[in-house]
Short mmCIF file of the C-alpha atoms (twelve columns), coordinates in Angstrom:
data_MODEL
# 
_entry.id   MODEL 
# 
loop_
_atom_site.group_PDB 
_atom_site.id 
_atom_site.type_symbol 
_atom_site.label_atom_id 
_atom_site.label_alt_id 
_atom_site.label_comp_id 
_atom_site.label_asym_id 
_atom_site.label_seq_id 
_atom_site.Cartn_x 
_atom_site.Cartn_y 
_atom_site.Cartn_z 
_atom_site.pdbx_PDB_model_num 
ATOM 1   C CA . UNK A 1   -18.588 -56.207 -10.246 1 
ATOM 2   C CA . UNK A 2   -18.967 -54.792 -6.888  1 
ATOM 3   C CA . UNK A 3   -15.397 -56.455 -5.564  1 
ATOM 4   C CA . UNK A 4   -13.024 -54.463 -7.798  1 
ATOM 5   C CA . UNK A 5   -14.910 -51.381 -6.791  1 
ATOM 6   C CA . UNK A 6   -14.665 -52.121 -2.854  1 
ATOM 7   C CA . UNK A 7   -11.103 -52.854 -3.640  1 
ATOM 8   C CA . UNK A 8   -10.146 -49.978 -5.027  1 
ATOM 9   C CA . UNK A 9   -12.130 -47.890 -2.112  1 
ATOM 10  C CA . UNK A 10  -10.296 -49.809 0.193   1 
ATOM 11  C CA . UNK A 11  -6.516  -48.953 -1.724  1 
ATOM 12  C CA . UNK A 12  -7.514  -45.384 -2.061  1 
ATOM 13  C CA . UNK A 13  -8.169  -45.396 1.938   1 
ATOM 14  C CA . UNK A 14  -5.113  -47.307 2.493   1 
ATOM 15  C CA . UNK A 15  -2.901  -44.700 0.331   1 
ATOM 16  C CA . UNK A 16  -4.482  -41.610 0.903   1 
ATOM 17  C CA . UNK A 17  -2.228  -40.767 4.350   1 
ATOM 18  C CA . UNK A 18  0.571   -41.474 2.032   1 
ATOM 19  C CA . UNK A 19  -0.687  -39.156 -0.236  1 
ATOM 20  C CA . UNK A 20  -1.237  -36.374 1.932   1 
ATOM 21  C CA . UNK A 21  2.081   -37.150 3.411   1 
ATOM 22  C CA . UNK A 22  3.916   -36.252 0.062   1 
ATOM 23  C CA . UNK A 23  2.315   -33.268 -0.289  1 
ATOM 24  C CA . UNK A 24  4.084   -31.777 2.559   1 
ATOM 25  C CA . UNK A 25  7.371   -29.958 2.490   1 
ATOM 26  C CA . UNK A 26  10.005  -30.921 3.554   1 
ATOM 27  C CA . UNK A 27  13.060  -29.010 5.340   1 
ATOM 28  C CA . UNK A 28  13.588  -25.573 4.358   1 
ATOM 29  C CA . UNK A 29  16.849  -26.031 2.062   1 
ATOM 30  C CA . UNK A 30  20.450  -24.305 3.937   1 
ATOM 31  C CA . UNK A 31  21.619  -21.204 2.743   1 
ATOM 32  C CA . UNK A 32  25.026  -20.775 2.453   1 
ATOM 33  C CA . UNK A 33  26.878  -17.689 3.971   1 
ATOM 34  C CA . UNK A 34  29.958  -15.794 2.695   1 
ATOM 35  C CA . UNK A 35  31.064  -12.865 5.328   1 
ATOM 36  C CA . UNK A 36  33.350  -9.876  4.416   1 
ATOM 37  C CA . UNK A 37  34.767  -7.756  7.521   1 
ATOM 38  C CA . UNK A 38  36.165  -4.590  6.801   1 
ATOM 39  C CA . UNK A 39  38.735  -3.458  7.251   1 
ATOM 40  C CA . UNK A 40  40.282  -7.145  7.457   1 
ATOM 41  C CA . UNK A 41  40.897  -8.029  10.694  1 
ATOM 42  C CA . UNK A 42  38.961  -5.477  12.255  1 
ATOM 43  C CA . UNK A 43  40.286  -3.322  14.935  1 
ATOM 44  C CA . UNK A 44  39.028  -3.570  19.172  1 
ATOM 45  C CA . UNK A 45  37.422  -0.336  19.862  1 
ATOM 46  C CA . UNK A 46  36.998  1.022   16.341  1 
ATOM 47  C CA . UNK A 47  33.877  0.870   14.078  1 
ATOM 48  C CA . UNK A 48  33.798  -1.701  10.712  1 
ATOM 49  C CA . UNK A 49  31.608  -3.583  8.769   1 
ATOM 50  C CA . UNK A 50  30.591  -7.327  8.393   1 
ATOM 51  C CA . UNK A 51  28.726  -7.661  5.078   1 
ATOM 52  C CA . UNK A 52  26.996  -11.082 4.247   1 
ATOM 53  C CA . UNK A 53  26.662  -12.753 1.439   1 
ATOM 54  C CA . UNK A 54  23.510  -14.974 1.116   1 
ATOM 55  C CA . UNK A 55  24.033  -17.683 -1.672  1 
ATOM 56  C CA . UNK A 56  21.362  -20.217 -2.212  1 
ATOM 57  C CA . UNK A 57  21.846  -24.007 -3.291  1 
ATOM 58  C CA . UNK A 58  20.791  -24.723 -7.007  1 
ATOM 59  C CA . UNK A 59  17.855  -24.639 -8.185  1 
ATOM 60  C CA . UNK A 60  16.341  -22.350 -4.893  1 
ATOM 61  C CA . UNK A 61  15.756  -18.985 -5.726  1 
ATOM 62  C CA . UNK A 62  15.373  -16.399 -2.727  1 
ATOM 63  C CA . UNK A 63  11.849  -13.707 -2.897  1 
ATOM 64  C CA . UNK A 64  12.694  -9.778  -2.441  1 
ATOM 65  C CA . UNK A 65  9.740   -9.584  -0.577  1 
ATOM 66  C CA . UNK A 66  9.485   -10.168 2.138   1 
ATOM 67  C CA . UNK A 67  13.476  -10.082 1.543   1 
ATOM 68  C CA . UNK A 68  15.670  -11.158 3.615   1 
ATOM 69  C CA . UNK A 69  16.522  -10.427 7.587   1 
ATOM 70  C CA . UNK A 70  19.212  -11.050 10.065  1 
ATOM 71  C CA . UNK A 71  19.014  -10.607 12.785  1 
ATOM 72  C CA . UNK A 72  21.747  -10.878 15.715  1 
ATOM 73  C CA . UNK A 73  20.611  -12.050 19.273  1 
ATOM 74  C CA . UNK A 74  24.339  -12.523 20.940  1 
ATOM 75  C CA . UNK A 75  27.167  -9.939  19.723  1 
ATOM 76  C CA . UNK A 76  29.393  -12.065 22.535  1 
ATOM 77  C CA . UNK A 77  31.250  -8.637  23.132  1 
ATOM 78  C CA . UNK A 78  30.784  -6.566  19.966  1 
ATOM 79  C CA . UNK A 79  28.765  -4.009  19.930  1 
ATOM 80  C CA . UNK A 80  26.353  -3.396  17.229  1 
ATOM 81  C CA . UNK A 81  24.932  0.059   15.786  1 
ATOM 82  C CA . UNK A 82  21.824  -1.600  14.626  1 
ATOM 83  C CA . UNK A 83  21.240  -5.601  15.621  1 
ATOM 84  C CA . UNK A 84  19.604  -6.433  12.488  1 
ATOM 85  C CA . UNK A 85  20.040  -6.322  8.421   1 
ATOM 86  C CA . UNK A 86  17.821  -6.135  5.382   1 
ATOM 87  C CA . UNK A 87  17.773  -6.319  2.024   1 
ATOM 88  C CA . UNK A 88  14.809  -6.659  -0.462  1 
ATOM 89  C CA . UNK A 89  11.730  -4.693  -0.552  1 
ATOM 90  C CA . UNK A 90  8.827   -4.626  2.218   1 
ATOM 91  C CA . UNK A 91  6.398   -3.385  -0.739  1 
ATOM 92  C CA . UNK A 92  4.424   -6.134  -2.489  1 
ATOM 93  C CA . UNK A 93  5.570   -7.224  -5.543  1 
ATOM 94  C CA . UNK A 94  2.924   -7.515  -8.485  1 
ATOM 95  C CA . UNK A 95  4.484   -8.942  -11.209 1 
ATOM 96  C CA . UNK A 96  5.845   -12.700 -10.520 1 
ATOM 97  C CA . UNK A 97  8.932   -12.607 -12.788 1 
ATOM 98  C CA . UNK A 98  10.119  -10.210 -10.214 1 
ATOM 99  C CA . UNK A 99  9.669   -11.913 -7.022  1 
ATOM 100 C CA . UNK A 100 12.870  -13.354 -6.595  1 
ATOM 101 C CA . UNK A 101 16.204  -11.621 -6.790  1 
ATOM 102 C CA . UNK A 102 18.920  -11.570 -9.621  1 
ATOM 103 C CA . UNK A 103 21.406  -10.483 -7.484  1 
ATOM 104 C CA . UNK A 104 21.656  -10.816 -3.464  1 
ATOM 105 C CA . UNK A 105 23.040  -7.330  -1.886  1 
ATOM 106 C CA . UNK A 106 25.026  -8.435  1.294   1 
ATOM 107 C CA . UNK A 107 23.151  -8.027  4.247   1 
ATOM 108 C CA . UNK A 108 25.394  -5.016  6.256   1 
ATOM 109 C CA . UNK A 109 26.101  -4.649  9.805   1 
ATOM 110 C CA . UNK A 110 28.166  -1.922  11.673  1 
ATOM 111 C CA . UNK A 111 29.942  -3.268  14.387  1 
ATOM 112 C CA . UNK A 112 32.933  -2.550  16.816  1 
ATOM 113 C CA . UNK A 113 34.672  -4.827  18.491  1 
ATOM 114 C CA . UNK A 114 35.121  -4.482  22.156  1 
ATOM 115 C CA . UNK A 115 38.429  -6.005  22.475  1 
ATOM 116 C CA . UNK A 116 41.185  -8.150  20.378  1 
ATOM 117 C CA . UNK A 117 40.517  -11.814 19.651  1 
ATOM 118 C CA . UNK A 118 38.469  -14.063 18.079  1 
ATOM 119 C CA . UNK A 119 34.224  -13.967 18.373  1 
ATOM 120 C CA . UNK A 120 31.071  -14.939 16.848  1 
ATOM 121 C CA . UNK A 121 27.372  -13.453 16.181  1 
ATOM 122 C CA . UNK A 122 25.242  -15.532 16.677  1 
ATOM 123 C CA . UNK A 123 21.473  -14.966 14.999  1 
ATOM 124 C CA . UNK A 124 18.747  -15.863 12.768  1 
ATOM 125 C CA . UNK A 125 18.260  -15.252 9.437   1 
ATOM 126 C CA . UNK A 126 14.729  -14.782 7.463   1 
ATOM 127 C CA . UNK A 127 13.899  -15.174 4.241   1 
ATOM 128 C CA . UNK A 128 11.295  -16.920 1.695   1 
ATOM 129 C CA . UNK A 129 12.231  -19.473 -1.169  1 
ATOM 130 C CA . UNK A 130 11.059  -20.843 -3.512  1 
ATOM 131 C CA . UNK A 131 11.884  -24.286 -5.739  1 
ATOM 132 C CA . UNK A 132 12.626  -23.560 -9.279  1 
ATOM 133 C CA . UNK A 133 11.564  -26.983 -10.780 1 
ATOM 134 C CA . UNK A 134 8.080   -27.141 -8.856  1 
ATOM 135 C CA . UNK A 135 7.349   -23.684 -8.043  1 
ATOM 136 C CA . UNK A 136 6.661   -24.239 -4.248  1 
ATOM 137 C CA . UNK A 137 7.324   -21.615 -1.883  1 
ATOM 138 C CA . UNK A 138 7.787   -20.927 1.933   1 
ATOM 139 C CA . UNK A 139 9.002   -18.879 4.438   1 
ATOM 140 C CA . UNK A 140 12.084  -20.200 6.708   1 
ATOM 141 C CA . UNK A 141 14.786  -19.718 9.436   1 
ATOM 142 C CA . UNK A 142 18.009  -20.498 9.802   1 
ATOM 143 C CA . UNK A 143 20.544  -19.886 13.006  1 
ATOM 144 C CA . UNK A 144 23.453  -18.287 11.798  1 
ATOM 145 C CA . UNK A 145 26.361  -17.984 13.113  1 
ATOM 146 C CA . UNK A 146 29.335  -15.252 12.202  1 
ATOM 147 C CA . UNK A 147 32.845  -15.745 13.152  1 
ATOM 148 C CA . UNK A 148 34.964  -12.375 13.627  1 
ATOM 149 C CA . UNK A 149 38.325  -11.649 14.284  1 
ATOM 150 C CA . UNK A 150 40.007  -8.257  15.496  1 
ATOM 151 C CA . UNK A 151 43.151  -7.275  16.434  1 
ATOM 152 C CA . UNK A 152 44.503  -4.159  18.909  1 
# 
């Protein structure tokens, strides 16, 4: 009677790194970005916008708060009014059925271009998600980067 009992100690000891291994997350899942300039192309030496558009994969939804931050660390000559963009809420949210958005506002900045050609922001985005199917939720980063164009 004692052998099946030592056994199954001895499997639960065996598994239970395995176990605690699974209950670990995994890579935060990729966002995928859609970017707007305005006006298209935009012009060297005169003020526009870059909105973008954060789209999650199915079945992640995003959380307004903390929301959602970008933040740009090399404008690779474009200058920037403000280097980063929000959107969300930085208030606590009580109620759960409101923690994640129903609609993503594009994240916006201001920028002017210092001369014609090609360029690209480069940055990192913030944001917490959260699985639909399991409920599990995290904070992540992701390096972004934001190709521009502007003409003279």
């Amino acid at each position: 009677m004692r052998r099946p009992a030592l056994a199954a100690a001895a499997l639960a000891a065996a598994l239970a790194p395995q176990a605690a291994l699974a209950l670990k997350p995994g890579p935060a899942p990729e966002m995928k970005l859609a970017v707007a300039q305005a006006p298209d192309p935009l012009k060297a030496g005169q003020a526009g916008v870059v909105r973008v558009t954060v789209q999650p994969p199915e079945g992640i939804t995003l959380n307004r708060y903390p929301g959602i931050t970008l933040t740009i660390e090399k404008a690779g000559g474009v200058a920037l009014e403000k280097a980063e963009a929000f959107v969300g809420t930085k208030t606590p949210i009580d109620d759960p059925a409101e923690f994640a958005f129903k609609k993503i506002d594009p994240l916006e900045l201001k920028v002017t271009p210092a001369r014609a050609g090609s360029t690209e922001l480069e940055g990192t985005m913030i944001f917490t998600y959260c699985v639909k199917a399991s409920g599990f939720c995290a904070p992540a980063k992701q390096k972004v980067k934001i190709a521009l164009t502007a003409v003279r």
